[in-house]
Legacy VTK file of the C-alpha trace (Angstrom):
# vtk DataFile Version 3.0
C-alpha trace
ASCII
DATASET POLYDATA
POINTS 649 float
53.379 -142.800 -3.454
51.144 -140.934 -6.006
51.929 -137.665 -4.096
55.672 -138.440 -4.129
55.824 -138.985 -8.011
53.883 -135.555 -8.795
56.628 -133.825 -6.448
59.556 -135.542 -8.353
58.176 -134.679 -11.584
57.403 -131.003 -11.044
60.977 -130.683 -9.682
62.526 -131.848 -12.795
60.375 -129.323 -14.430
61.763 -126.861 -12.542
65.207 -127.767 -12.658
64.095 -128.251 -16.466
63.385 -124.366 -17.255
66.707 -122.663 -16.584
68.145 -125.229 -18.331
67.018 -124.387 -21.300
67.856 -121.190 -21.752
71.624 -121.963 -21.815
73.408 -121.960 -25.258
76.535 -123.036 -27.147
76.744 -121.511 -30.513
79.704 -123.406 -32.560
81.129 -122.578 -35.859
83.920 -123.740 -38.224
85.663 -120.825 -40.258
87.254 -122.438 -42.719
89.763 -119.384 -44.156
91.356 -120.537 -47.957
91.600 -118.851 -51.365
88.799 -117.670 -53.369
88.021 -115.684 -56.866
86.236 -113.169 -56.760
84.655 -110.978 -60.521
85.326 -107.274 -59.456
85.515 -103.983 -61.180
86.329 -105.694 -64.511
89.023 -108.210 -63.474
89.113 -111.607 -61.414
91.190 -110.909 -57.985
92.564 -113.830 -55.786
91.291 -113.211 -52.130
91.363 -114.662 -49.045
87.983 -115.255 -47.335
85.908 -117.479 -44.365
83.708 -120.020 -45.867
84.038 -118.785 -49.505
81.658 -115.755 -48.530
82.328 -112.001 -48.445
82.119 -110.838 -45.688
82.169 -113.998 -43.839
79.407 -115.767 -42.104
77.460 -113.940 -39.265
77.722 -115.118 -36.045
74.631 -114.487 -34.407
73.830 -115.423 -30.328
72.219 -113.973 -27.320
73.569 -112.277 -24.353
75.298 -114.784 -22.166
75.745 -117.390 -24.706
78.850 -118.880 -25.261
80.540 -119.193 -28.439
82.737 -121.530 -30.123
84.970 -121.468 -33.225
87.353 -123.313 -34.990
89.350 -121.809 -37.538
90.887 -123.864 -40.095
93.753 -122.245 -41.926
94.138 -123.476 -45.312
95.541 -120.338 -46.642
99.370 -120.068 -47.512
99.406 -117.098 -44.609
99.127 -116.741 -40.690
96.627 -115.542 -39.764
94.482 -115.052 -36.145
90.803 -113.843 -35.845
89.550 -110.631 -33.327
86.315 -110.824 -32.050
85.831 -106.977 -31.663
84.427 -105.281 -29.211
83.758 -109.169 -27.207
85.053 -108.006 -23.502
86.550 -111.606 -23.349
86.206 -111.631 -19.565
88.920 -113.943 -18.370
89.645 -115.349 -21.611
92.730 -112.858 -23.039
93.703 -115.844 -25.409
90.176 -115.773 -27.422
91.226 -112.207 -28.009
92.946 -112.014 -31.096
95.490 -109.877 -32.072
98.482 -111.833 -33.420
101.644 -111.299 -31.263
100.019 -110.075 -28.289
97.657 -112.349 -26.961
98.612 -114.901 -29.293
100.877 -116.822 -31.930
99.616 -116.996 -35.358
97.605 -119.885 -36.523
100.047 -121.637 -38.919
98.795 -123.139 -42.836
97.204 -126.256 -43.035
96.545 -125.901 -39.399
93.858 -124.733 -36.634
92.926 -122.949 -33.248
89.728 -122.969 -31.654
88.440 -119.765 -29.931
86.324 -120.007 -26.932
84.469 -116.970 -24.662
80.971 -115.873 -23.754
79.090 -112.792 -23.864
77.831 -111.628 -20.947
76.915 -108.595 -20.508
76.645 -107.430 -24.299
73.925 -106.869 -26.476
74.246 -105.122 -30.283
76.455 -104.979 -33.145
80.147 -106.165 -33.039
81.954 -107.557 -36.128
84.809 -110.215 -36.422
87.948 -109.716 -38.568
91.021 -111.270 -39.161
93.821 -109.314 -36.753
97.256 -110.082 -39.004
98.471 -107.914 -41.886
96.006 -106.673 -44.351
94.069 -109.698 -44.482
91.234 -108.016 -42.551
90.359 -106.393 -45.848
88.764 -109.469 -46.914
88.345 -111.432 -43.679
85.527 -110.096 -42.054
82.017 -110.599 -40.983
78.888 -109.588 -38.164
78.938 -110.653 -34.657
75.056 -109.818 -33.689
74.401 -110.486 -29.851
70.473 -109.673 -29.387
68.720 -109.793 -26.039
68.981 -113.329 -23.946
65.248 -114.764 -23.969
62.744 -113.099 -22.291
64.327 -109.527 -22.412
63.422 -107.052 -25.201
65.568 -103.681 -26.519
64.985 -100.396 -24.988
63.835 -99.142 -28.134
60.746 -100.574 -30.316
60.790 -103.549 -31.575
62.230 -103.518 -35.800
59.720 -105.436 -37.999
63.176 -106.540 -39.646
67.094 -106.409 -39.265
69.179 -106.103 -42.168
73.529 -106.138 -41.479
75.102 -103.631 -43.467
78.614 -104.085 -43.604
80.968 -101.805 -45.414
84.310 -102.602 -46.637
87.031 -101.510 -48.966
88.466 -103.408 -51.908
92.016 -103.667 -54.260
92.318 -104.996 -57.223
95.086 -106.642 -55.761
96.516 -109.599 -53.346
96.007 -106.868 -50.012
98.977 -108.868 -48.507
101.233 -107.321 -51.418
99.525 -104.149 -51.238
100.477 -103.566 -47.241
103.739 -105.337 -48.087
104.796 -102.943 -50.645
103.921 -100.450 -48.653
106.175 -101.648 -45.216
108.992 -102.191 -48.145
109.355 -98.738 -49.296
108.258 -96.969 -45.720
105.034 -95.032 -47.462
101.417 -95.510 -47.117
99.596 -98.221 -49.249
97.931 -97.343 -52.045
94.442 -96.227 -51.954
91.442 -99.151 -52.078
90.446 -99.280 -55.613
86.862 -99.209 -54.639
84.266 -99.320 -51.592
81.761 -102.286 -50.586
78.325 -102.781 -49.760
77.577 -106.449 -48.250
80.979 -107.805 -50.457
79.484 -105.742 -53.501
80.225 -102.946 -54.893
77.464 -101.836 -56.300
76.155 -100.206 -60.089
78.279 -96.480 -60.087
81.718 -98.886 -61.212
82.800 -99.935 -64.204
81.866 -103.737 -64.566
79.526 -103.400 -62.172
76.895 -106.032 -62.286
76.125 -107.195 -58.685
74.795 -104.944 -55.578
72.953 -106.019 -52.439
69.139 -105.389 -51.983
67.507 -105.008 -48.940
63.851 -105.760 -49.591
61.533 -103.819 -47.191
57.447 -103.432 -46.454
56.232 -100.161 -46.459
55.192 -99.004 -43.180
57.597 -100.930 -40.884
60.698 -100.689 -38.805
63.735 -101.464 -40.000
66.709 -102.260 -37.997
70.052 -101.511 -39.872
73.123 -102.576 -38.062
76.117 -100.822 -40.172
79.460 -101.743 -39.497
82.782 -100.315 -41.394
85.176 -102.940 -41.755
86.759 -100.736 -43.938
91.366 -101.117 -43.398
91.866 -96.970 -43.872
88.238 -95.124 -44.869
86.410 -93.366 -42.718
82.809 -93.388 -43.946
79.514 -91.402 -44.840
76.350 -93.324 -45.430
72.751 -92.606 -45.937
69.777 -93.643 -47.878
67.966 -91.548 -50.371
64.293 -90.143 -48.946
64.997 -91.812 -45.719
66.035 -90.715 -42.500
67.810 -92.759 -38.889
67.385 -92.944 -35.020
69.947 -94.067 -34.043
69.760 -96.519 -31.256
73.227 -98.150 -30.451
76.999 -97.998 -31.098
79.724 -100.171 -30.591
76.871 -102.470 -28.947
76.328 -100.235 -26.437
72.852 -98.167 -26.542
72.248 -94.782 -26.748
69.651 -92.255 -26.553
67.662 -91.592 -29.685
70.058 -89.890 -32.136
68.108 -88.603 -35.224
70.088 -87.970 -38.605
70.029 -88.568 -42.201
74.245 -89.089 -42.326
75.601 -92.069 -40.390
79.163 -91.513 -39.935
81.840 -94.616 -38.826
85.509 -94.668 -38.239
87.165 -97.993 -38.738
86.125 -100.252 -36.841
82.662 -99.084 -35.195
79.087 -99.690 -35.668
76.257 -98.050 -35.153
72.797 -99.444 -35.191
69.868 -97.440 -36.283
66.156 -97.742 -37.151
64.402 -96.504 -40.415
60.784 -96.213 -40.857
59.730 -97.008 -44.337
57.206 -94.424 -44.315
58.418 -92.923 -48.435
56.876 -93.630 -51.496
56.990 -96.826 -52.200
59.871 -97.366 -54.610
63.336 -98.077 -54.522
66.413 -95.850 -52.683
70.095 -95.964 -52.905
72.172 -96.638 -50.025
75.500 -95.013 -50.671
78.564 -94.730 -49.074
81.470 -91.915 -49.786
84.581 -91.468 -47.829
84.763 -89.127 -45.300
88.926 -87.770 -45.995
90.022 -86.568 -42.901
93.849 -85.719 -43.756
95.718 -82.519 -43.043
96.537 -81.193 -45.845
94.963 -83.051 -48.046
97.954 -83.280 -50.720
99.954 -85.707 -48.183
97.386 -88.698 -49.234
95.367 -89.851 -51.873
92.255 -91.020 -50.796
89.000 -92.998 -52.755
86.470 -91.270 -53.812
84.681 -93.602 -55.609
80.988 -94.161 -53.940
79.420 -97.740 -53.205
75.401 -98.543 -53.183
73.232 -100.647 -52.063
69.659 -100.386 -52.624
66.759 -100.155 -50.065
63.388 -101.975 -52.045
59.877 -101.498 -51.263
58.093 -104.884 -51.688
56.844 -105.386 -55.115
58.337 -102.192 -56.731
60.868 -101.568 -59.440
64.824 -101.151 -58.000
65.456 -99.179 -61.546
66.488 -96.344 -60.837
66.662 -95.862 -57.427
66.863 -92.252 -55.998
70.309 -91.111 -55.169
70.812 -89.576 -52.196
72.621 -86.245 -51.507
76.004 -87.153 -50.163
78.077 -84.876 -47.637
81.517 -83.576 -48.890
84.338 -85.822 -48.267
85.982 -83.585 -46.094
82.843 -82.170 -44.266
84.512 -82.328 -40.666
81.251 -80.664 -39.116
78.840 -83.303 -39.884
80.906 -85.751 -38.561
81.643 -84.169 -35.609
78.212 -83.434 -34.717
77.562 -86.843 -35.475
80.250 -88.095 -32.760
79.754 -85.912 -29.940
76.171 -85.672 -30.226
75.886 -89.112 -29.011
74.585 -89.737 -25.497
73.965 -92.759 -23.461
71.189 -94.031 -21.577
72.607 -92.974 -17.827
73.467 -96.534 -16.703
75.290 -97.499 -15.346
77.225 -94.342 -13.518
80.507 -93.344 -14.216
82.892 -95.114 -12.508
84.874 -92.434 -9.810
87.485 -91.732 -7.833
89.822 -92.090 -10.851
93.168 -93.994 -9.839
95.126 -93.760 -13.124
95.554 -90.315 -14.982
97.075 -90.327 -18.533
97.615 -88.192 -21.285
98.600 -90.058 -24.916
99.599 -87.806 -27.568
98.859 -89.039 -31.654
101.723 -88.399 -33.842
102.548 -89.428 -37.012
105.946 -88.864 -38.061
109.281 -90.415 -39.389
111.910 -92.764 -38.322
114.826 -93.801 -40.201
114.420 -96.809 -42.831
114.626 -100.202 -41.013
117.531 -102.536 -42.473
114.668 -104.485 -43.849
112.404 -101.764 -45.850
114.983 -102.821 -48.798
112.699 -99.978 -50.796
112.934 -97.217 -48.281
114.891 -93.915 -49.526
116.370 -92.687 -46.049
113.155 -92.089 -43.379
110.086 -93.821 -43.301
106.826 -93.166 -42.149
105.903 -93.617 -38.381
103.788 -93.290 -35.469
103.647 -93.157 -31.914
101.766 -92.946 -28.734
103.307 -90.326 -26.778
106.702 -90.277 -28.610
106.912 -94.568 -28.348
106.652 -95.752 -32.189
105.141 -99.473 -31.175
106.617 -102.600 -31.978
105.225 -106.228 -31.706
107.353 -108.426 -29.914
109.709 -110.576 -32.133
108.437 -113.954 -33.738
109.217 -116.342 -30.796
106.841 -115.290 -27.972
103.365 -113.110 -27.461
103.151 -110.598 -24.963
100.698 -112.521 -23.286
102.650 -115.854 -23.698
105.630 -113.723 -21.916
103.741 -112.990 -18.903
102.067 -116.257 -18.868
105.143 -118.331 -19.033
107.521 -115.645 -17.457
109.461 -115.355 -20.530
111.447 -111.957 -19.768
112.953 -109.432 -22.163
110.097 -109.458 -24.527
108.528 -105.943 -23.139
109.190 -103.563 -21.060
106.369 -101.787 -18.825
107.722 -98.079 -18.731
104.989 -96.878 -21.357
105.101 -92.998 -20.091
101.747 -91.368 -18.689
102.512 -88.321 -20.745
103.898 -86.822 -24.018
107.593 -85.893 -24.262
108.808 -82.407 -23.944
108.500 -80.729 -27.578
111.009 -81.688 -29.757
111.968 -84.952 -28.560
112.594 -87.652 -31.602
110.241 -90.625 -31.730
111.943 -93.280 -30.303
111.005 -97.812 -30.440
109.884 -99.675 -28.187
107.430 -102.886 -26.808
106.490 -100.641 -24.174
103.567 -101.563 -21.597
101.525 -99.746 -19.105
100.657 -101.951 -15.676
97.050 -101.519 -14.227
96.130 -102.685 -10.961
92.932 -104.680 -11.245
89.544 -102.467 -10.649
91.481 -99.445 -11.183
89.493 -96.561 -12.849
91.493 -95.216 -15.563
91.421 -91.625 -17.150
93.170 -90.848 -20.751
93.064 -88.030 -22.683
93.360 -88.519 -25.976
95.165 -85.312 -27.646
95.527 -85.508 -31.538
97.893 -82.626 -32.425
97.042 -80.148 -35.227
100.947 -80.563 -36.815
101.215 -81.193 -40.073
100.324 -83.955 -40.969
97.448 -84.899 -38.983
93.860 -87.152 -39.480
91.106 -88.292 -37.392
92.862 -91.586 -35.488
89.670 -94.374 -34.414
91.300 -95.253 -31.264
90.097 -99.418 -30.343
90.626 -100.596 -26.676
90.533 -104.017 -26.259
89.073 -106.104 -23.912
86.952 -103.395 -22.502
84.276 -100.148 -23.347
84.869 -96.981 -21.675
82.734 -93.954 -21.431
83.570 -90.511 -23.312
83.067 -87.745 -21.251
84.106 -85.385 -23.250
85.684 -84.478 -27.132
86.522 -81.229 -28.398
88.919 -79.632 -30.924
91.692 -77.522 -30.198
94.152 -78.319 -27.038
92.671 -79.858 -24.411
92.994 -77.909 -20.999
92.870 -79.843 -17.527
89.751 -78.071 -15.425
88.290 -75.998 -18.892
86.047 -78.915 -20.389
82.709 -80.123 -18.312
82.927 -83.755 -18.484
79.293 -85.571 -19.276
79.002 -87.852 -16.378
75.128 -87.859 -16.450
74.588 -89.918 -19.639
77.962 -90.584 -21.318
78.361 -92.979 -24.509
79.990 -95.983 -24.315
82.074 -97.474 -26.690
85.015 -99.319 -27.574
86.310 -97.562 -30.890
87.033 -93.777 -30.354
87.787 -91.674 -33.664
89.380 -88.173 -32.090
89.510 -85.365 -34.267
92.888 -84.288 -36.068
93.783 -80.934 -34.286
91.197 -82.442 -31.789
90.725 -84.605 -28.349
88.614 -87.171 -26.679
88.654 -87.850 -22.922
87.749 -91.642 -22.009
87.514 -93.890 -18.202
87.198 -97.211 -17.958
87.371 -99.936 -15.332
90.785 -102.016 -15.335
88.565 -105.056 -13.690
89.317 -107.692 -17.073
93.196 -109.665 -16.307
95.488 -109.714 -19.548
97.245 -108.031 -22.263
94.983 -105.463 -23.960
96.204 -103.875 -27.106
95.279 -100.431 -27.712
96.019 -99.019 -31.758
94.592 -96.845 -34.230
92.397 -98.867 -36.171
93.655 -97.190 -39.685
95.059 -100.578 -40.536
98.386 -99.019 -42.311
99.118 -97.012 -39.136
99.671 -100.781 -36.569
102.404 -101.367 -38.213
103.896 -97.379 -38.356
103.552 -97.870 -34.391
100.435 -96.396 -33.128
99.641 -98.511 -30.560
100.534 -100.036 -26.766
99.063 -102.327 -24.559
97.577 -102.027 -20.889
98.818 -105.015 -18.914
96.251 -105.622 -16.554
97.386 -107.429 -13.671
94.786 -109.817 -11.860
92.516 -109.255 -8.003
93.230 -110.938 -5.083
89.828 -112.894 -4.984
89.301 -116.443 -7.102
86.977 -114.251 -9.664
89.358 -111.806 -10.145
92.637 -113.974 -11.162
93.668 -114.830 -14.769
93.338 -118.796 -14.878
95.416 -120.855 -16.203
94.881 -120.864 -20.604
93.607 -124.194 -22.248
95.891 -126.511 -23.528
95.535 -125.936 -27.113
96.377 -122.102 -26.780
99.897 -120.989 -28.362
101.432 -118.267 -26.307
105.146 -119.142 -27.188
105.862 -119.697 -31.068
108.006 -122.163 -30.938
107.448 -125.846 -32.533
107.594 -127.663 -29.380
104.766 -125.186 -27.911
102.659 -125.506 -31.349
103.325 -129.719 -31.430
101.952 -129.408 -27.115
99.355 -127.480 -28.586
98.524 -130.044 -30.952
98.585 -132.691 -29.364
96.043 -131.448 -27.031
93.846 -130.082 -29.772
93.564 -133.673 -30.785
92.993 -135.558 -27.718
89.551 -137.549 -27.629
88.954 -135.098 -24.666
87.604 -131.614 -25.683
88.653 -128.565 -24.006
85.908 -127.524 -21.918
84.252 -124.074 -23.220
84.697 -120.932 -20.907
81.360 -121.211 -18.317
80.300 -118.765 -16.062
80.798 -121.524 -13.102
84.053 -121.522 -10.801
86.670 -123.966 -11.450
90.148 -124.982 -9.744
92.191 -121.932 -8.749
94.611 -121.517 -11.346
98.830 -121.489 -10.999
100.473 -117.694 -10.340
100.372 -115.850 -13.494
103.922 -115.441 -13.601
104.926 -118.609 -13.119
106.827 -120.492 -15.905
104.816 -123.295 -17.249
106.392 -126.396 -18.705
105.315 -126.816 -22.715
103.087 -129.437 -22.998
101.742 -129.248 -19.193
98.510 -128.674 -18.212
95.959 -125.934 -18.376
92.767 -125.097 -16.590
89.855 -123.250 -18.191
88.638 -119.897 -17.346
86.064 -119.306 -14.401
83.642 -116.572 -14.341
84.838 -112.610 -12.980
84.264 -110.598 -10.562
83.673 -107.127 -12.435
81.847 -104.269 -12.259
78.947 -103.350 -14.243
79.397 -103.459 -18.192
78.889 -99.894 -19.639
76.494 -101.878 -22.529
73.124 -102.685 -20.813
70.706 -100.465 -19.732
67.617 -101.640 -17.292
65.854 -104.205 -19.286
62.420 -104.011 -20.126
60.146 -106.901 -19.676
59.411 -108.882 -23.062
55.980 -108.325 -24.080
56.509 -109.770 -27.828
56.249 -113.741 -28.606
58.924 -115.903 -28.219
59.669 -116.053 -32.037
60.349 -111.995 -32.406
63.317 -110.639 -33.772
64.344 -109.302 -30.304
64.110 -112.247 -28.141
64.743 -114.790 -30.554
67.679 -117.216 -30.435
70.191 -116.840 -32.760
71.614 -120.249 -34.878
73.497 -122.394 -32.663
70.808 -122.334 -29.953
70.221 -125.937 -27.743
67.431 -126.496 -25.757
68.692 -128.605 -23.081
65.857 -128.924 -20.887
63.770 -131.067 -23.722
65.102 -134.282 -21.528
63.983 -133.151 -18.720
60.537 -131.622 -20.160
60.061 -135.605 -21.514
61.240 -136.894 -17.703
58.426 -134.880 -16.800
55.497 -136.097 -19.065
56.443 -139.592 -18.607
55.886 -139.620 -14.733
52.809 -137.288 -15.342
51.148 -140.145 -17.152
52.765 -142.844 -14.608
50.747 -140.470 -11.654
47.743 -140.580 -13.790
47.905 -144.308 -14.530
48.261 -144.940 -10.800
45.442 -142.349 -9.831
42.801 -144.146 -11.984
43.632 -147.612 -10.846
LINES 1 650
649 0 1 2 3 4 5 6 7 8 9 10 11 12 13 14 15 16 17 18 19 20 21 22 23 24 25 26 27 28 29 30 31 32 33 34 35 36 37 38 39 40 41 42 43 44 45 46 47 48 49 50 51 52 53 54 55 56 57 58 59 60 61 62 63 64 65 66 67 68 69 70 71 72 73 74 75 76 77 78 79 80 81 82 83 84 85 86 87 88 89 90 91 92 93 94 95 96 97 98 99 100 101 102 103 104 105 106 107 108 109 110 111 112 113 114 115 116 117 118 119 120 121 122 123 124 125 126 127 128 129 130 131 132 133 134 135 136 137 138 139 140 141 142 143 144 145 146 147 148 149 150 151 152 153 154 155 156 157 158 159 160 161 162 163 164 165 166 167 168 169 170 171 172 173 174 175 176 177 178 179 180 181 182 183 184 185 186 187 188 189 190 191 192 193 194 195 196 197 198 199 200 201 202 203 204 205 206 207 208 209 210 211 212 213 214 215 216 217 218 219 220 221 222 223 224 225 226 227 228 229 230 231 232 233 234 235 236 237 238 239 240 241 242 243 244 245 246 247 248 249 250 251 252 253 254 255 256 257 258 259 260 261 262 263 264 265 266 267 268 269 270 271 272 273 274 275 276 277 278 279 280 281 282 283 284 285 286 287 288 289 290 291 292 293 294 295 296 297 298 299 300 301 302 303 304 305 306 307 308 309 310 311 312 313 314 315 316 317 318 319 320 321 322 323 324 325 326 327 328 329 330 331 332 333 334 335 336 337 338 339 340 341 342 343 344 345 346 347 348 349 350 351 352 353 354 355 356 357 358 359 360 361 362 363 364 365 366 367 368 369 370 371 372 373 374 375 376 377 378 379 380 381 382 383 384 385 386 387 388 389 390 391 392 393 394 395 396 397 398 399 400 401 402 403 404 405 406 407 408 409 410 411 412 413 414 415 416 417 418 419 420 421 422 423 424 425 426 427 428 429 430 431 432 433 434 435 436 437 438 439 440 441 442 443 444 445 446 447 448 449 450 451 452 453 454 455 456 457 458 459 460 461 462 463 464 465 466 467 468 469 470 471 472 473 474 475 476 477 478 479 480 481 482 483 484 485 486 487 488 489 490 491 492 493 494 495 496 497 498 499 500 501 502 503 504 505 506 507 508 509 510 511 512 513 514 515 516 517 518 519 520 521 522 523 524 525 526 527 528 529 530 531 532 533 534 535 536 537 538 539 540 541 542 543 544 545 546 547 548 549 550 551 552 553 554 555 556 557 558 559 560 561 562 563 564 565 566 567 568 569 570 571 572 573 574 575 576 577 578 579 580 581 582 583 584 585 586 587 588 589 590 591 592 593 594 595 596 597 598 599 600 601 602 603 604 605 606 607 608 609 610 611 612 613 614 615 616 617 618 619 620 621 622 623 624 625 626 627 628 629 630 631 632 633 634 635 636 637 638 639 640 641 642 643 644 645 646 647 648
């Protein structure tokens, strides 16, 4: 009996220990007005939680995530979680209109995905009109317990995210801007943490990172800027640059960080100067050709990087780049390598070629301020359009709601000369299909660097240049190509990119210069699901709008509210799920996502074994973190002391 008891309980210690180390991390955004003191004046903004940026969300690899977003602003508005694969959940995506209806005022929409597969900086923002400008915040995945970086461990990580800000409602701003068919007005100044630092007028608030001498410091910098590329550095210090886009990379050393819209980059610092205190500043980097056809801010932000126990007055200043040095941030992008795993994906299936233009279109009926041709842009002579108000791409194909897109996005550019025409146009991928674009950003006048974002994927870059790019002249890297998932190619330059098609859904692909989505530079890959159980787009949960109608929204509801939650996305298999295509009646039905079939993730190298304790930065869980296995662990002592008891009598 005694030997039966001891085997029961070391079982459920066993069955106790994997347990454990699985994690739901749930958060509310609640998204409302706020005022905020800035640059001498009190603006009206809209922001998550009353904070700027937002609140971090911060989780380990394989975790899955939660969040409700409560919209009590007077504005739609949906949330991207960027650079999150969101392997078989499209819905949790983001972007409004394509995998999604807007979440309405005074209501709500809870995402759900995991993260497998990811470790390093990503960011959250909201992904409708200019609200991102304010709507932002981190999205840290560190290592799942037990595994360490492939880099040494930081004494201390510090999120650096940079913004821009208007002294003005940023709705109006883009608004104004649609009206009259013109850019928007330049930001007004750049941000630091929500701060804007001491070089402004009014200034009386800037973020402090408080360091000890003699450590590593782990900066993750993100630019959630809307239209700014960005320098930054500190003063006496220099980086080694570890990661980008949450994908590592070899050591890259460098005193200028450089970020397009929409990236990251993470990178150590060794506070090895005199102790004291150190401006971090950040200037624009202008990238427009010629430089009369914008205006652009040149204003520069700080920060300030403080030794323990010394004075922050006055910092040293570091020496900034010019704004348009082109070289430094060019050798910043395509000296970045990767750490060789995994390989390349080959044969390639798809070949394509898209073409950047920026242009002009005659004014739309409803740019009431437009004097005869507006601004435009297109992807290989298609100026992009979101589908109308009553269905999402993704609610089209998951309902079979037809005439909403068409999927005759061409593989090439037009001959020369041919005008810019409109269009919802998609490009089909088979699933597991290796896919080949180059990128080709034409040196007409005008032109700028364009930060390219794929979503629901990272692809390698094999190879950027400037000039024209020639088929069989350029030696692609396929030893130890970076991966990312935000591309910024060169104006008068190119970037060549692959990536697996092996994640089901609607994928948008844009320019991430916020004013150019709505101009038109953009498409989206429909990728069309496997034939095996893994490899099929389930059915989306119940609460999900696809369809923006108010008897889809009410369905919607109504499931929202039932006493029942929606079960999160689990990497466990469920019931197969109905055809894709198939219409779906509102109101009926939906099964949650099971795990994918996929090929390897271009983020994760080998991982080293974790030699730290089990409270270091690397391994550590992030909020949000349950211990399940604590039941079992108590199962486990209390038949321990019933074998004991029954031993000694």
């Amino acid at each position: 009996m005694v030997q039966l008891l001891l085997a029961l309980a070391l079982a459920i210690l066993l069955v106790g220990v994997p347990v454990a180390d699985a994690a739901t991390a749930k958060y509310t955004f609640t998204v409302g007005s706020m005022q905020i003191n800035q640059l001498c004046s009190s603006t009206s903004i809209i922001a998550v939680n009353g904070q700027l940026p937002g609140p971090s969300i911060e989780v380990n690899e394989g975790d899955d995530v939660v969040v409700k977003v409560v919209n009590n602003s007077p504005y739609n508005i949906t949330i991207h979680w960027h650079g999150v694969l969101q392997l078989m959940t499209p819905w949790a995506d983001g972007p409004s209109m394509v995998t999604q209806c807007p979440i309405q005022p005074s209501s709500s929409y809870t995402y759900r995905f995991s993260v497998p597969g990811q470790e390093g900086t990503l960011w959250w923002h909201a992904h409708s009109s200019f609200l991102r400008a304010t709507v932002y915040g981190a999205f840290i995945i560190r290592p799942r317990r037990g595994n360490a970086y492939p880099f040494p461990a930081p004494d201390k990580e510090v999120p650096i995210v940079l913004g821009e800000w208007w002294n003005r409602n940023v709705v109006d701003v883009e608004s104004d801007a649609i009206l009259a068919g013109q850019l928007p007005t330049q930001s007004d100044a750049f941000t630091v943490n929500g701060k804007t630092g001491l070089l402004y007028q009014c200034a009386n608030e800037t973020f402090t990172a408080v360091v000890e001498p003699n450590t590593r410091v782990l900066l993750r910098v993100i630019n959630a800027g809307l239209n700014s590329h960005l320098f930054f550095k500190v003063a006496g210090h220099n980086f080694t640059v570890v990661a980008v886009d949450a994908g590592y990379t070899a050591n890259l050393n460098t005193d200028t960080l450089v970020l397009a819209p929409g990236q990251t980059v993470d990178a150590l610092v060794t506070t090895n100067a005199a102790p004291g205190s150190y401006y971090m500043a950040v200037l624009a980097h202008d990238t427009m050709s010629p430089l009369t056809f914008a205006a652009s801010d040149t204003t520069t932000a700080t920060a300030i990087f403080q030794y323990n126990g010394t004075s922050t007055n006055p910092p040293a200043m570091p020496t900034m780049p010019s704004s348009s040095d082109a070289g430094t941030a060019n050798a910043f992008y395509f000296g970045l390598r990767g750490l060789g795993t995994p390989a390349v994906p080959s044969p390639v299936d798809v070949s394509m070629t898209i073409e950047l233009g920026l242009g002009q279109l005659p004014c739309d009926p409803s740019q009431t301020r437009c004097n005869g041709t507006a601004a435009a842009a297109a992807m290989n002579g298609v100026s992009f359009r979101l589908p109308s108000p009553e269905t999402s791409l993704l609610g089209a194909h998951v309902d079979g709601v037809t005439g909403v897109f068409t999927a005759d996005f061409p593989d090439g550019p037009p001959p020369s000369g041919t005008a810019m025409s409109v269009g919802t146009k998609l490009k089909k991928l088979s699933y597991n299909s290796v896919v080949e674009i180059v990128l080709q950003n034409p040196a007409a006048v005008p032109t700028e660097n364009h930060p390219i974002h794929l979503h629901g994927f990272n692809f390698f870059v094999l190879a950027q240049g400037m000039g024209s790019f020639t088929p069989g002249s350029v030696a692609y890297n396929l030893v130890d190509p970076v991966a990312r998932n935000t591309i910024a190619v060169p104006g008068g330059g190119w970037a060549v990119i692959r990536f697996v098609a092996n994640n089901p859904g609607m994928w948008f692909f844009h320019c991430h210069l916020d004013p150019h989505v709505p101009m038109g530079l953009g498409m989206v890959f429909q990728v069309e699901s496997g034939t095996t159980p893994g490899s099929t787009l389930p059915t989306p949960p119940g609460d999900w709008v696809g369809v923006c109608d108010a008897q889809h929204y009410a369905a919607a509801a109504a499931v929202a509210a039932a006493p029942v939650p929606v079960p999160a996305p689990a990497q466990a298999p469920t019931l197969a799920p109905a055809p894709a295509e198939s219409p779906r009646t509102a109101g009926s039905p939906r099964q949650s996502p099971r795990a994918v079939d996929h090929k390897p993730s271009p983020n994760l190298p080998q991982h080293k074994e974790h030699t730290g304790t089990s409270g270091s930065s690397n391994s550590a869980a992030g909020p949000g973190r349950r211990s399940t296995g604590n039941l079992a662990c108590f199962l486990c002592y209390v038949l321990l002391l019933f074998v004991l008891h029954e031993h000694m009598a």
